[in-house]
Residue frames relative to the residue before (quaternion, step in Angstrom):
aa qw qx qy qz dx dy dz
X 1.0000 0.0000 0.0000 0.0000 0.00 0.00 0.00
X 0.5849 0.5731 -0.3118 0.4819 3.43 0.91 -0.72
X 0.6983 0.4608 -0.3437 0.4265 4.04 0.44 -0.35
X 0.6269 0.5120 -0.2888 0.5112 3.33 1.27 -0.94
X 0.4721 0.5722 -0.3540 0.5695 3.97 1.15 -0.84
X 0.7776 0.4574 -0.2802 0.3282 3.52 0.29 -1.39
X 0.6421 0.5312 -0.2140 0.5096 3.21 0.87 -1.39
X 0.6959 0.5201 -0.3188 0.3790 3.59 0.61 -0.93
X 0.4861 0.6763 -0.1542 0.5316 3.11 1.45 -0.96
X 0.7948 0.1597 -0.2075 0.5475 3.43 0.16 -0.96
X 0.4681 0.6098 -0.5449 0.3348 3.96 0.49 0.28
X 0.8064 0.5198 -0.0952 0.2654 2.94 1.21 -1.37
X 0.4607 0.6018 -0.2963 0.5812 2.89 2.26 -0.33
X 0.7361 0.4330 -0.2782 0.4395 3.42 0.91 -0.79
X 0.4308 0.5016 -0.4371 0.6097 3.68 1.10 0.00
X 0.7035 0.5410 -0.2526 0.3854 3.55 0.27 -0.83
X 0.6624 0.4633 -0.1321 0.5737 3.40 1.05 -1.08
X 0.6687 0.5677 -0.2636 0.4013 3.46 0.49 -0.62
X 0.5857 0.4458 -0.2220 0.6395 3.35 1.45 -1.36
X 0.7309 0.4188 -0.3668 0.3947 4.02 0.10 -1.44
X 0.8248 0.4081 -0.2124 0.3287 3.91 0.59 -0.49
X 0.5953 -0.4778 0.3193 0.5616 3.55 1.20 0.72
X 0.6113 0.4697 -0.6020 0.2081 4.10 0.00 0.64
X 0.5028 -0.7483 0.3983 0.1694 2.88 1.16 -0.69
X 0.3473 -0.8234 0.1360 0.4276 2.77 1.36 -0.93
X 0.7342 -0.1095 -0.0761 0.6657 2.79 1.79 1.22
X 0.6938 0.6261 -0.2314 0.2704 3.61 1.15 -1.40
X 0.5890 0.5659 -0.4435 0.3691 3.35 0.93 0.15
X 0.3987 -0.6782 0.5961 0.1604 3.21 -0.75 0.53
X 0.2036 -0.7909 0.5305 0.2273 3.70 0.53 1.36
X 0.6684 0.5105 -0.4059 0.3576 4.24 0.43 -0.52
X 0.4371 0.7057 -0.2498 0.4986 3.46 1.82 -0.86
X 0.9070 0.0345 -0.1148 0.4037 2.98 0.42 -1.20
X 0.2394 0.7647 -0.5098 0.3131 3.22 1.04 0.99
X 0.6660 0.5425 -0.1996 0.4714 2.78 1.35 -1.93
X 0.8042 0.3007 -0.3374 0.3861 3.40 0.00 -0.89
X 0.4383 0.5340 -0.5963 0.4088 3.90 0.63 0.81
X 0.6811 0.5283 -0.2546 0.4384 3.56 1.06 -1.11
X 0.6408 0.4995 -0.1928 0.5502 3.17 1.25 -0.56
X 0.5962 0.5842 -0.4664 0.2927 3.88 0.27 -0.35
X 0.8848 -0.0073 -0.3638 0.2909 3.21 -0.65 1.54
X 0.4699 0.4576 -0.4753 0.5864 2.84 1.32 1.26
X 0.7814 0.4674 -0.2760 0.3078 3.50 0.70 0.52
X 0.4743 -0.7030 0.4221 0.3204 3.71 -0.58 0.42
X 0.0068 -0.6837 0.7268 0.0658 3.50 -1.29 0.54
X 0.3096 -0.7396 0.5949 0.0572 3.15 -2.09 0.80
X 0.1591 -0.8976 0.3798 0.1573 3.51 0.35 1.36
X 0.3175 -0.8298 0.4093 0.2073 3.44 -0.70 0.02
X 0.6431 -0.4914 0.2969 0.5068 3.56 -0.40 -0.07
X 0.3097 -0.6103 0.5302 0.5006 4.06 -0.31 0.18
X 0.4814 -0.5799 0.6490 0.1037 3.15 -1.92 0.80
X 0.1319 -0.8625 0.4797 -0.0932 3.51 -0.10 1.48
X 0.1928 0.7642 -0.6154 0.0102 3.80 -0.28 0.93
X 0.1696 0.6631 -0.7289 0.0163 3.00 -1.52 0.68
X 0.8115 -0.3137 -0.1496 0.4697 2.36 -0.74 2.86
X 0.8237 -0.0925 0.1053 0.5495 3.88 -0.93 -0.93
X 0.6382 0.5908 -0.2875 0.4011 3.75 1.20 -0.13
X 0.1243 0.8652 -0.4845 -0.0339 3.59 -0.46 0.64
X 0.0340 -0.8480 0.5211 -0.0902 3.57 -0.61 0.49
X 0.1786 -0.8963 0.3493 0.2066 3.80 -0.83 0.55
X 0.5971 -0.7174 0.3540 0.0599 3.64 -0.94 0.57
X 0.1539 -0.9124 0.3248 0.1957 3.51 1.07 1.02
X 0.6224 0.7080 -0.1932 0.2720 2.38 1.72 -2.07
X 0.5367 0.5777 -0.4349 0.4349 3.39 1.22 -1.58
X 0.7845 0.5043 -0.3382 0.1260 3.47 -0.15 -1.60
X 0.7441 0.4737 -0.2725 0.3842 2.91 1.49 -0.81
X 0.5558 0.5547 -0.4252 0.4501 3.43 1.24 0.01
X 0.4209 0.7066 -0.1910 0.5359 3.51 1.31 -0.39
X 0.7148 0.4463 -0.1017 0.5287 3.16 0.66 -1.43
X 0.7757 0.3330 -0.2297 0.4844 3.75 0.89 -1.19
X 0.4705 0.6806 -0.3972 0.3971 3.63 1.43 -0.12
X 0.7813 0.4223 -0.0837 0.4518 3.45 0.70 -1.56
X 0.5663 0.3940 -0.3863 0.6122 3.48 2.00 -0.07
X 0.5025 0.5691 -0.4548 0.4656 3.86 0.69 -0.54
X 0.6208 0.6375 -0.0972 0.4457 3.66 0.70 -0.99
X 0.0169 0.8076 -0.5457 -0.2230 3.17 1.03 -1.05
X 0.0101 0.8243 -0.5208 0.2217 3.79 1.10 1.14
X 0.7830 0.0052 0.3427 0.5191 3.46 0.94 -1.62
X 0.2701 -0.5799 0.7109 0.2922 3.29 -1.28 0.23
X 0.2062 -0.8844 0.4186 -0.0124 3.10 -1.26 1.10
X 0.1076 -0.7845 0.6088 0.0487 3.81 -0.23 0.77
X 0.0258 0.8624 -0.4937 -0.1091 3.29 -1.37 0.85
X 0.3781 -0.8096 0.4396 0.0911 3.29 -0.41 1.32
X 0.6928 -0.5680 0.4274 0.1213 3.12 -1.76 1.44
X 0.6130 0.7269 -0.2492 0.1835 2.91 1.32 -1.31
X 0.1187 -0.7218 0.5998 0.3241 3.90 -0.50 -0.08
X 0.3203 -0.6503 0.6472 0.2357 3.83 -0.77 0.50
X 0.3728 -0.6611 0.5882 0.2793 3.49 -0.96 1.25
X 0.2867 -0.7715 0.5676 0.0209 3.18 -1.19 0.62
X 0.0550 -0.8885 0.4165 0.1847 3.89 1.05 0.49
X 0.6144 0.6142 -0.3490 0.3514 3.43 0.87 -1.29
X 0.5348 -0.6313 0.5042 0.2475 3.61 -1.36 1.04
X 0.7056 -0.3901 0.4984 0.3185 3.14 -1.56 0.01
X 0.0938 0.8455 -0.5257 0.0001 4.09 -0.28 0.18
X 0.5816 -0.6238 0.3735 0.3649 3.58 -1.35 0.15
X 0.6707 0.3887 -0.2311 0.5879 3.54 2.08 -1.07
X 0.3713 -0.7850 0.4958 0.0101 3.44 -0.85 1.55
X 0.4730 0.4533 -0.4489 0.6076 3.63 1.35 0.17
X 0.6962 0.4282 -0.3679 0.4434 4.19 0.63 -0.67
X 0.4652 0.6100 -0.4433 0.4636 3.73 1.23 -0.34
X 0.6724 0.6280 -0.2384 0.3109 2.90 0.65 -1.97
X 0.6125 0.3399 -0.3722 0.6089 3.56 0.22 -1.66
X 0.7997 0.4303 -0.4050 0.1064 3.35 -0.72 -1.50
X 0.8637 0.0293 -0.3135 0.3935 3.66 1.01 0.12
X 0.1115 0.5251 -0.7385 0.4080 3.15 0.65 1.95
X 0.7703 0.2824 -0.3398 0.4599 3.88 0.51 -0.31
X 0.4826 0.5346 -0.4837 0.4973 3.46 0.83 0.47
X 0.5944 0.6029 -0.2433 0.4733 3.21 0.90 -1.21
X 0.7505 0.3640 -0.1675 0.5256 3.91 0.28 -1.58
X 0.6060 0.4854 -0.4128 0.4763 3.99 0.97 -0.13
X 0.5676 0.5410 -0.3906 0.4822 3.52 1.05 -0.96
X 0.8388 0.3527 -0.2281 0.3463 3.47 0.28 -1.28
X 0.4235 0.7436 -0.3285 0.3997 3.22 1.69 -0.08
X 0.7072 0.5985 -0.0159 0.3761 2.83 1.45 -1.61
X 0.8107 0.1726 0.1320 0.5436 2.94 1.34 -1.61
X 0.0677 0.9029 -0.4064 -0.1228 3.39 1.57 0.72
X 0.2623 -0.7377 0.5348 0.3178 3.52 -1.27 0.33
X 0.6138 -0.4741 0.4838 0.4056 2.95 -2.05 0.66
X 0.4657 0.6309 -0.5147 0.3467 4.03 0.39 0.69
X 0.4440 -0.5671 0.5466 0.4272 3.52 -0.75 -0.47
X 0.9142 -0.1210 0.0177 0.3863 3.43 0.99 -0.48
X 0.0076 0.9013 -0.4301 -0.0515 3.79 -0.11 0.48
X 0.4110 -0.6338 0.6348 0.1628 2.83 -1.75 1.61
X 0.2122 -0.5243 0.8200 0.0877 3.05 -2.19 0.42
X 0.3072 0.7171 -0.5957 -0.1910 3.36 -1.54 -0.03
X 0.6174 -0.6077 0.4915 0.0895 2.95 -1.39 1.15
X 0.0575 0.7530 -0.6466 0.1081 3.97 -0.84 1.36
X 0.3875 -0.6760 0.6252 0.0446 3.46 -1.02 2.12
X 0.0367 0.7833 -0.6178 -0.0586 3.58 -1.09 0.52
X 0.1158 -0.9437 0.2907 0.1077 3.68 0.06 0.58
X 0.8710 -0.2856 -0.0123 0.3995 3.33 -0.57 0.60
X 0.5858 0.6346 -0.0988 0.4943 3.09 2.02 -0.66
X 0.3359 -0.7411 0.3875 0.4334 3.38 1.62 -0.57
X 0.6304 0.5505 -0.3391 0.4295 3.80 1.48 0.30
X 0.6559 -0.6492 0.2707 0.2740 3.30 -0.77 0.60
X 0.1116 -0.8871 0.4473 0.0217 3.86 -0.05 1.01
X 0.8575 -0.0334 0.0039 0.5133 3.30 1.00 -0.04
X 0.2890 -0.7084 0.6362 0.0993 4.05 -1.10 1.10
X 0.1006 0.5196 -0.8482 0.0211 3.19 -1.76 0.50
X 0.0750 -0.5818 0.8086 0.0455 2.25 -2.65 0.64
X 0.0651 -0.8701 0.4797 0.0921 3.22 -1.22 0.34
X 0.1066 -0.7999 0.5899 0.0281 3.73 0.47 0.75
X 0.0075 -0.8626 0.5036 -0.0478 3.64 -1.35 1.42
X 0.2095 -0.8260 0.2720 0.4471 3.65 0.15 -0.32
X 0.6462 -0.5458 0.1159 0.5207 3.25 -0.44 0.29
X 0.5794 0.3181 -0.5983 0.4529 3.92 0.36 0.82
X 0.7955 -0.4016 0.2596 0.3722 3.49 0.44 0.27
X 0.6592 0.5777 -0.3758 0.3009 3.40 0.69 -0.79
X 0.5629 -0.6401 0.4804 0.2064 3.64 -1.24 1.34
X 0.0497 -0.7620 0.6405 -0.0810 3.68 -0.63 1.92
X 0.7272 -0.0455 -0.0582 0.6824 3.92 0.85 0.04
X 0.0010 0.7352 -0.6635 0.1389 2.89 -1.47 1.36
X 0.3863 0.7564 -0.5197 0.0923 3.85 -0.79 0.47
X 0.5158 -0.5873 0.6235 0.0180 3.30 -1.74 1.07
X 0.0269 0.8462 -0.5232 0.0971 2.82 -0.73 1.06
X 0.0160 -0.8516 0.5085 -0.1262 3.87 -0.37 0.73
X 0.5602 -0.6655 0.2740 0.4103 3.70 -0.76 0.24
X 0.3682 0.6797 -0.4377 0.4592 3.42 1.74 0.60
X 0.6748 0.3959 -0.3116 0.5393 3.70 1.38 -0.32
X 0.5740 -0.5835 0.5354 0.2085 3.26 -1.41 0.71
X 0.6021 0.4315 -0.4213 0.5233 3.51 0.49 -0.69
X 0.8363 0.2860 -0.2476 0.3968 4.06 0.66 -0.66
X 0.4556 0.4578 -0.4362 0.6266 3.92 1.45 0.80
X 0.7405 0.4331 -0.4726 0.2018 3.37 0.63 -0.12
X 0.4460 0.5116 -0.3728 0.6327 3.22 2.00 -0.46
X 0.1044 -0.6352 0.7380 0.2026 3.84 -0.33 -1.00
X 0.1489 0.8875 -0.4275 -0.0862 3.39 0.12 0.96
X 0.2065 -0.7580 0.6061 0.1243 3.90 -0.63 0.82
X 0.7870 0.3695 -0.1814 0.4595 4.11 0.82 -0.08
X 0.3910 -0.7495 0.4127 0.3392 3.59 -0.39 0.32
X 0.2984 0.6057 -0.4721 0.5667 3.54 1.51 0.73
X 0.7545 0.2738 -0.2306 0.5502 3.91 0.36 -1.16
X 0.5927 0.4150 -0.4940 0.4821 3.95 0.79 0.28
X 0.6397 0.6296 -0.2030 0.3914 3.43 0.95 0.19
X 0.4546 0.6599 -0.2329 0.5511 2.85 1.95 -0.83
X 0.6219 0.4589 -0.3569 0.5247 3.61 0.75 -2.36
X 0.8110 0.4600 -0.3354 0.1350 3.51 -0.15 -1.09
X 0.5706 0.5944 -0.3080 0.4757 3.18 1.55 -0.30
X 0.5783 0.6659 -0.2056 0.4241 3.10 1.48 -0.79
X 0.5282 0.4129 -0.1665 0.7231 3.50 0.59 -1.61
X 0.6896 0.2916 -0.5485 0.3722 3.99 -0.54 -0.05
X 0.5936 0.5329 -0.4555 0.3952 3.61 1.09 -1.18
X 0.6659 0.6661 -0.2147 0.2584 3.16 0.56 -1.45
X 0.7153 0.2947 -0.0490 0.6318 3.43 1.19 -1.27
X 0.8111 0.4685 -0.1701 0.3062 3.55 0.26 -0.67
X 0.5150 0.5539 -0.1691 0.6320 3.56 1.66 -1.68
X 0.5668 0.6878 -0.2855 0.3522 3.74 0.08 -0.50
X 0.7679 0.1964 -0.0301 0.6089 3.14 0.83 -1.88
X 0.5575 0.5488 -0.4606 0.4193 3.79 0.88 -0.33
X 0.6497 0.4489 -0.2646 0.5535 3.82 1.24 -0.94
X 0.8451 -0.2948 0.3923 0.2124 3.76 0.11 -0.03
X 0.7504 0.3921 0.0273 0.5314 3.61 0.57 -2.14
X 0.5496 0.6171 -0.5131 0.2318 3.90 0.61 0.59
């Protein structure tokens, strides 16, 4: 009984790891995002509204985008365009947030797949609210413009970047995300990633 405990044990760390270090669990496109390190400030991004669920409700967030939008230009990350658009989002509400996750980074890359922008690339991100009315989980999803997934990350109160805000508003899910961009993104635009 003990090996199976063990083994189980270490799957789950490694599911764990995978998301906490920038795989994600597969969706990045590792050439994707090669490019857009080499690229960061010489390139364009198209932001979208944030994608707001809470539970079977969904709804979108301009405000986020534009703060988003003035981060990654403050930065000089990108020239930035923000868009009206709402990105359908088809995938339900669920209990495993890493299956949310994937399921609309591909919602997300079909849309743009579909509807490419005149950007080099566009972000979406994605704000869980849970049953409590407080925030339970962050995505982001950065793509290029055929779709393929160059930054991606999950976020949850297992991450530091999302206990240090504690976030209860989709203003403070905005915050993590600006963060985790500084965090993941500022780095390689400066040189020191």
């Amino acid at each position: 009984m003990k090996p199976l405990t063990t083994t189980v044990g270490l799957l789950i760390l490694g599911a764990t790891l995978a998301l906490s270090v920038g795989g994600c669990g597969g969706i990045i496109d590792e050439e994707a995002e090669a490019l857009l390190y080499e690229r960061l400030g010489q390139t364009s991004i198209t932001v979208f509204p944030t994608f707001v669920r809470e539970g079977q409700q969904q709804r979108y967030d301009p405000n986020a985008a534009r703060a988003i939008g003035e981060f990654l230009t403050q930065e000089e990350l990108a020239t930035v365009t923000v868009s009206a658009a709402e990105v359908p989002i088809t995938s339900q509400w669920g209990m495993n947030q890493a299956k949310m996750f994937r399921r609309s980074a591909a919602d997300f890359s079909a849309y743009v797949r579909a509807n490419p922008p005149e950007s080099d690339y566009a972000l979406l991100s994605e704000c869980l609210i849970g049953g409590r009315g407080v925030v339970v989980g962050v995505h982001l999803y950065l793509v290029d413009a055929e779709g393929a997934v160059a930054c991606a990350f999950l976020c949850n109160s297992h991450h530091k970047v999302f206990s240090d805000v504690n976030p209860k508003t989709v203003d403070d899910a905005t915050i993590i995300v600006i963060n985790k961009l500084r965090e993941t993104l500022a780095p390689a635009r400066h040189g020191s990633y």
